[in-house]
C-alpha positions in Angstrom: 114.3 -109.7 56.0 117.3 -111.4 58.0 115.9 -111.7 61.8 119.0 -112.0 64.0 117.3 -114.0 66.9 115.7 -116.8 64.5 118.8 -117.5 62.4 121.9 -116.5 65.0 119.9 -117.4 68.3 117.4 -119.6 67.9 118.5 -121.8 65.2 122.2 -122.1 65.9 120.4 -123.1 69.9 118.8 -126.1 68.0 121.8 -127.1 66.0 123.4 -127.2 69.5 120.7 -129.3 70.9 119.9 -131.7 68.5 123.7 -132.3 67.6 124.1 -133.6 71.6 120.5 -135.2 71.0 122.1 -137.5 68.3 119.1 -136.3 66.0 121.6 -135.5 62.6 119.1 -135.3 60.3 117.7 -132.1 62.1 121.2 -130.8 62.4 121.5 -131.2 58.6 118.4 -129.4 57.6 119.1 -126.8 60.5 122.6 -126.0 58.8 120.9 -126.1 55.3 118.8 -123.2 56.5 122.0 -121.4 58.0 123.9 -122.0 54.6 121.3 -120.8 52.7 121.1 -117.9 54.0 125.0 -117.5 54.2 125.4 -118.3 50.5 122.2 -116.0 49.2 122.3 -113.2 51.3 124.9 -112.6 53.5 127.8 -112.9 50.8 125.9 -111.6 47.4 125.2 -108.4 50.0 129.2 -107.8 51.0 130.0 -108.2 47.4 128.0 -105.1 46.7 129.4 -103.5 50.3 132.8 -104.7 49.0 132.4 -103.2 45.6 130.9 -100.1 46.5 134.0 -99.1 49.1 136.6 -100.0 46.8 135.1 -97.7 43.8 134.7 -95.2 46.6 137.9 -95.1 47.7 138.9 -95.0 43.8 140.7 -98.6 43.7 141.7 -100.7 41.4 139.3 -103.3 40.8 140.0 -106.7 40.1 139.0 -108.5 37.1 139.6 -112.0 36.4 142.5 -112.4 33.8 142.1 -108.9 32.6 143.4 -107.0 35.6 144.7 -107.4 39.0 143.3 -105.3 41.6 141.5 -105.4 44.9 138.6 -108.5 44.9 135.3 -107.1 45.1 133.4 -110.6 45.5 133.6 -112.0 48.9 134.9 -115.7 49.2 132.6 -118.8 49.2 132.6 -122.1 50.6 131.8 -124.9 48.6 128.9 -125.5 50.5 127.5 -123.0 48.6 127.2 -124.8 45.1 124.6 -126.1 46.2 122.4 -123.1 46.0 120.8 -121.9 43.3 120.0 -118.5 44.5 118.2 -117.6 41.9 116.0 -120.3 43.0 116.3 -119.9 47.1 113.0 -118.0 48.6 114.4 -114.9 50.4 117.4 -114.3 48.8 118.9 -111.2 48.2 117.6 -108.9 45.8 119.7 -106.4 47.0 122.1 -106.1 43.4 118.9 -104.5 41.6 118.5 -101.8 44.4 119.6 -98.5 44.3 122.5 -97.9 47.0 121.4 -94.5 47.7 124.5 -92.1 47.7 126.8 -94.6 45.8 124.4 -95.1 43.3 123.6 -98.0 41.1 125.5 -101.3 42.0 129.3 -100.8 41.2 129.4 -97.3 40.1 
């Protein structure tokens, strides 16, 4: 469950800190938790956002060298290669859930 004040507050208040403190290692591990969460939350859960609103509103969706169309995946840094989300504890699990109204992921 994303908390706001742990990852937005709290944890971007010790990147601050320790980044004046000259203490890089913590920065480094303090953005790795940031990213992390970035990379296998936060962007698998606008695909799906994305996705949902463009099917909604009847749009063409894009599909890599088949058709062109609106993007449905949202963009990510290459910081995020390093993530095996399948692997990250906490990520997203949001793609096998049932979206309510709009019904199963990209219908």
């Amino acid at each position: 469950m994303f908390n706001f004040q742990f990852l937005v507050l709290d944890l971007l208040k010790d990147v601050a800190e320790d980044a004046q403190a000259g203490n890089s290692d913590a920065v480094a591990n303090l953005l790795n938790i940031v990213n992390s969460y970035r990379c296998c939350n936060g962007l698998p859960d606008l695909d799906i956002i994305w996705l949902d609103s463009a099917n909604s509103a009847h749009l063409q969706i894009e599909i890599e060298g088949v058709t062109s169309g609106v993007v449905t995946r949202a963009a990510r840094p290459a910081t995020c290669s390093a993530f095996d989300c399948t692997k990250t504890p906490g990520a997203s699990t949001c793609a096998s859930e049932d979206n309510g109204s709009f019904g199963a992921r990209g219908q």
